[in-house]
N, C-alpha and C positions, 0 to 999 in steps of 0.2 A: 688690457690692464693687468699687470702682475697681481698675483694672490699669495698670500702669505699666511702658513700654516702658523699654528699656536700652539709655540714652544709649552705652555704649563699645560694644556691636553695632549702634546705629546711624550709629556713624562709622565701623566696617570695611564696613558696607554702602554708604555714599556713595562709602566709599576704593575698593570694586570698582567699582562702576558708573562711575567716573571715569575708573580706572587701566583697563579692561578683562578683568583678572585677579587673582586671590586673590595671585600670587605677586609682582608690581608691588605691589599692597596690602599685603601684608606688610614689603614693603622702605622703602613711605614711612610704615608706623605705628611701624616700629621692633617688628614683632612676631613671632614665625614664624609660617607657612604654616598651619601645626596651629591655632595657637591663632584666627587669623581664621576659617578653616572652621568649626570650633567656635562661635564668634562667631554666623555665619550661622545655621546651623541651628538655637540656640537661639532668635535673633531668628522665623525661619521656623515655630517650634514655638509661638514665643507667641503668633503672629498666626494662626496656623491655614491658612497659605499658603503656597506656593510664588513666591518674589520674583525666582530666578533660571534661569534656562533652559542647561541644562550639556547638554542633547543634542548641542548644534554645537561644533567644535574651540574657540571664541572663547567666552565666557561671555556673555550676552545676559541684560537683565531682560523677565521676565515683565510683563503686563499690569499684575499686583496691582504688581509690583515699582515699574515706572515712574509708579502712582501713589504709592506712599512716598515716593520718591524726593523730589519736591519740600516733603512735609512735613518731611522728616527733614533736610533742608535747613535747612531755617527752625529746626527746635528744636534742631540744632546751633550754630546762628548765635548764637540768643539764648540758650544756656548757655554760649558763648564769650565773650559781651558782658557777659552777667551774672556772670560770672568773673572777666571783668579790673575790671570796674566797682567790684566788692564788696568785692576783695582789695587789699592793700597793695601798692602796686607802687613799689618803692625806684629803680629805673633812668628817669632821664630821660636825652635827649640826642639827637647825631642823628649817623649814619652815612653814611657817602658810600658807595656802592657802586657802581660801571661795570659795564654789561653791556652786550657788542655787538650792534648791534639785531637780527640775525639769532637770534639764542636765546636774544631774549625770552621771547618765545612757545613753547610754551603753563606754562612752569615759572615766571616771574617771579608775576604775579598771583598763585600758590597760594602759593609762598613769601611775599610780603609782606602775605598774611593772614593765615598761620599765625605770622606772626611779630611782626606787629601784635596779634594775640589775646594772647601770651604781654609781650608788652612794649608795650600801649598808650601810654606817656608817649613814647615815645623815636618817633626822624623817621626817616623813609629819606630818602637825595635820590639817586634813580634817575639816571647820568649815563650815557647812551645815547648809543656811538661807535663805532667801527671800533676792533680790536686795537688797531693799532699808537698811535694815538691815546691810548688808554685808561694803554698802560704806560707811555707819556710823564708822562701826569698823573700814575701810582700811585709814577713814581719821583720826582716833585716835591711826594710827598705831596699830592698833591689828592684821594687816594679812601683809605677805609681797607680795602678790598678789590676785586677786578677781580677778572673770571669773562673768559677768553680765547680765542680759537680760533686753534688751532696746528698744524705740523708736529711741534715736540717741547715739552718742557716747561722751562723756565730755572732754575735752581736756588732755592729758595724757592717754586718752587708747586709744586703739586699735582693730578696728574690725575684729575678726576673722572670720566671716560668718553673715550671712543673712539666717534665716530662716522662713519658714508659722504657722501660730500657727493652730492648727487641734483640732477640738472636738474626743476626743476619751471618750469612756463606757466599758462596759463587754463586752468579746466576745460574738456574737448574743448578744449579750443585746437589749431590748426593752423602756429603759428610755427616750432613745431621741427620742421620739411619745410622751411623754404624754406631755402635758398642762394644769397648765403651768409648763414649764421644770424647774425639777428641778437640781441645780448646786451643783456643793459640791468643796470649794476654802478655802484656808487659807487669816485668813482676809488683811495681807499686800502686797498680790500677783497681779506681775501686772497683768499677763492674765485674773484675774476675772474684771478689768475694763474693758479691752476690749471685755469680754463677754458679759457683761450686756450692752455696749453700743451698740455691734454689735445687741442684741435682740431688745433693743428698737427699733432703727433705721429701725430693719424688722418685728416690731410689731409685736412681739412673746414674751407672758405673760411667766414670769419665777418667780423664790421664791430660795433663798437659802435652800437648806437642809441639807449640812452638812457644818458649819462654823468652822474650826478647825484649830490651828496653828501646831499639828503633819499630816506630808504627808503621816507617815501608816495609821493613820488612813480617811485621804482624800482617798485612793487610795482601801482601805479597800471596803469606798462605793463606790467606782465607780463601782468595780470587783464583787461587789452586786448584779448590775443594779439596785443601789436607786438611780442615779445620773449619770451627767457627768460632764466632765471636760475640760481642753483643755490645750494643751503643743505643743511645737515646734517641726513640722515634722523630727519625727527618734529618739526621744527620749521620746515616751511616756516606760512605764514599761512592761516586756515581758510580764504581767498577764491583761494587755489592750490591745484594740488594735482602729483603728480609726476607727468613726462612718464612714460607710457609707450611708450619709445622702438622697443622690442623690439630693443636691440641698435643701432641707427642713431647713436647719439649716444654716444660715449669715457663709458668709466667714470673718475672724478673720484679716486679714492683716499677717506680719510679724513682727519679732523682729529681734534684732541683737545680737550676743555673743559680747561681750567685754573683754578685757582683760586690767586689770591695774597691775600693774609692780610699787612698793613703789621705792625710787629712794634711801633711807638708805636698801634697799636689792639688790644691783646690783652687777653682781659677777658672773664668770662657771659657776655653781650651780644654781642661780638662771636662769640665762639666758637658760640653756640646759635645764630646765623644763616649762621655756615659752616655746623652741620650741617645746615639747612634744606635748603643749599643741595645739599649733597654726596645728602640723598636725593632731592632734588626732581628733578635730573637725572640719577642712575643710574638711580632707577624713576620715569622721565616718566607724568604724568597726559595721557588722550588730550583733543584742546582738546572744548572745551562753550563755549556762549554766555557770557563775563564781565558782558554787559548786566545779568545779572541778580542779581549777586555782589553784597551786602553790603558800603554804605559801610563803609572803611576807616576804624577811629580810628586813622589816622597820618599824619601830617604827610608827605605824600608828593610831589615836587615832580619833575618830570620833566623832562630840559634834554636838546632834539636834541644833534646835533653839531653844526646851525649856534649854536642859540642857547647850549651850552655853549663856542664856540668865542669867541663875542660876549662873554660875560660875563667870560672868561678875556681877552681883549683890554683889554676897559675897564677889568678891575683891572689890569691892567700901566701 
């Protein structure tokens, strides 16, 4: 007699092996703690296996585990495609949304699959900028929401989190020893303020060296080791990773994520991709390889800063 797995426990099992933890899993299903445990174990029960390894403080997949894993991949995929394909889907159109390229990663990809799943017809156009950039446009109406990083929050958004800002380098890298240190930031970025104020302050000679407004090529030299940088804990790029200074290099403070919501975009649609949005970065998914992630049905269009800068130029 055929046996048939269960597709909603084997999406809280992909949601831990991603998230690292049942309790990150629960906050991006939208489920409590209890009920994914649950989840698990019954999955665990039907396969006659053990998938996760709970002896060490961190949750780790078993052997059996990490080979599901990439099945359960796939027939989540193709019951999300066969989903939107099947069913009536009344929402066309397209969304503008900004986000600074620094916290992209590792949240935007999961958001705009999960949100391509639920709303196939409709577009994103990813506008990828510096803050200050982004509220320019959101107040000229060019985005119908911005995701921000701040000191405080302006009246009309919304803080989704609080996070540390971290000096990261090259793996092993050796940059952050020399002096004076050298930085490498795009010039309208706020973390290069609070780097060079955090250096003074602990009187440590620094020099910009790489002054750029494209982030490949910021992150280019970091992955160098000509340079470092600094970004908000858990979202530096999987080819960085954080200094570990021991103390040697000023602690940076925190920023906040924001989120503004234009009030001419309110609507389902929009609102079901703020919430995307609100759990994607309170319980960050840890990064995994995107290479392998399942074409997108969305109209997805991605504009630097230079080339959204260009474009906005030549419509003027």
């Amino acid at each position: 007699m055929p046996r048939n797995l269960d597709l909603t426990s084997l999406r809280s099992f992909v949601a831990v092996a991603d998230s690292g933890g049942v309790t990150r899993a629960a906050g991006f299903l939208n489920l409590t703690q209890s009920a994914v445990s649950m989840q698990l174990k019954r999955l665990e029960e039907s396969l006659g296996a053990e998938l996760l390894d709970r002896s060490a403080r961190t949750i780790a997949l078993t052997p059996t585990g990490e080979r599901l894993l990439t099945y359960a991949r796939r027939m989540l995929d193709l019951n999300d495609e066969i989903f939107a394909r099947m069913t009536d889907q009344a929402y066309e159109g397209e969304i503008v949304l900004g986000v600074p390229h620094d916290i992209v990663y590792p949240a935007i990809p999961e958001v705009l699959k999960r949100f391509a799943a639920e709303y196939p017809r409709m577009r994103v156009q990813l506008l990828s900028s510096v803050t200050v950039k982004l509220k320019e446009k959101f107040a000229r109406g060019e985005a119908d929401m911005i995701l921000t990083t701040e000191d405080g929050c302006d009246t009309g958004g919304e803080t989704l989190v609080e996070r540390r800002l971290v000096w990261v380098g090259a793996p092993n890298g050796v940059a952050w020893r020399q002096r004076p240190l050298r930085l490498a930031f795009e010039p309208n970025c706020m973390f290069r303020t609070a780097a060079q104020k955090g250096l003074d302050a602990a009187d440590i000679p620094w020099e910009v060296a790489v002054d750029s407004d494209s982030t490949r090529t910021i992150e280019a030299s970091v992955s160098a080791d000509l340079a470092v940088h600094s970004v908000l804990d858990g979202m530096e790029a999987p080819h960085l990773e954080q200094v570990r200074h021991g103390g040697a290099l000023p602690d940076l403070g925190s920023k906040k994520i924001n989120l503004f919501v234009s009030e001419l975009a309110k609507g389902k649609v929009v609102e079901d991709l703020a919430e995307i949005l609100r759990q994607a970065y309170r319980h960050p998914m840890v990064h995994r390889s995107y290479a392998t992630t399942t074409t997108l049905p969305v109209d997805l269009r991605v504009l630097s800063n230079e080339s959204a800068l260009a474009a906005s130029e030549s419509a003027s």
